[in-house]
N, C-alpha and C positions, 0 to 999 in steps of 0.2 A: 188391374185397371188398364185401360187402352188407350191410348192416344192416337188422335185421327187429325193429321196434317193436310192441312191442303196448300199447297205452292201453288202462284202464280205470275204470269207478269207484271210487273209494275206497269201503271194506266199508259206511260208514254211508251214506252218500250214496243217497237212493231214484235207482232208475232204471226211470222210467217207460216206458223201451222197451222195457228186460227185462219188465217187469210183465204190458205188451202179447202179448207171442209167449210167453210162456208160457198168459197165458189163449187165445190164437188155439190152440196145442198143445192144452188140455183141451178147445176147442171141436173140433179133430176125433181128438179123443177117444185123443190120446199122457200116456196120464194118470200116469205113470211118471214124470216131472219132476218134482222139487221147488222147483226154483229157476231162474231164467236171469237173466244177465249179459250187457246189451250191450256189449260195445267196440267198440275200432275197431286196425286194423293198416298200420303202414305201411311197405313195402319199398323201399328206398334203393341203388344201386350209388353205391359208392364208390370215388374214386381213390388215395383213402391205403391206401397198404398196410401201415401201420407199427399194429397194434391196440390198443395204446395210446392213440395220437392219436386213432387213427378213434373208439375210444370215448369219447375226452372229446371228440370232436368233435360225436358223436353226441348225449352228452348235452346238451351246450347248449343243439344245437336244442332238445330237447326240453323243459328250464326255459326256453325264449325264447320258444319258438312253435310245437312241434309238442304239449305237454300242459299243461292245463291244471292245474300242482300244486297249487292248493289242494283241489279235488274229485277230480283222477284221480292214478292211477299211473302208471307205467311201466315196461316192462322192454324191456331191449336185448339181443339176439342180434347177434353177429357171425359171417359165414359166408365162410371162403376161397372 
């Protein structure tokens, strides 16, 4: 099984990277953007096959050590 994380920031939270590439986009002139969001994604194979476990296994990590929850979020995708 795989599990596909994707981390981001929380709505209030400025994100200075987003900030970045979206001014880099009007500097070559993709001026149709109103907004960018950086995160980050991380893909996992997994040995449990039971998706229950894999998902709260998933999640720990990720309240432990793969996100940071006071500032980001997260969502988990499980994939056969």
């Amino acid at each position: 099984m795989k599990a596909i994380i994707n981390i981001s920031l929380k709505a209030g939270v400025l994100d200075s990277q987003g900030k970045a590439v979206h001014h880099a986009l009007d500097s070559l002139h993709f001026n149709g953007v109103e907004d960018v969001r950086v995160g980050k994604q991380i893909v996992m194979q997994l040995s449990n096959t039971d998706e229950a476990k894999a998902r709260e296994e998933v999640t720990q990590m990720c309240e432990d050590l793969l996100a940071n929850t006071v500032i980001e979020d997260y969502e988990i995708e499980l994939v056969n």
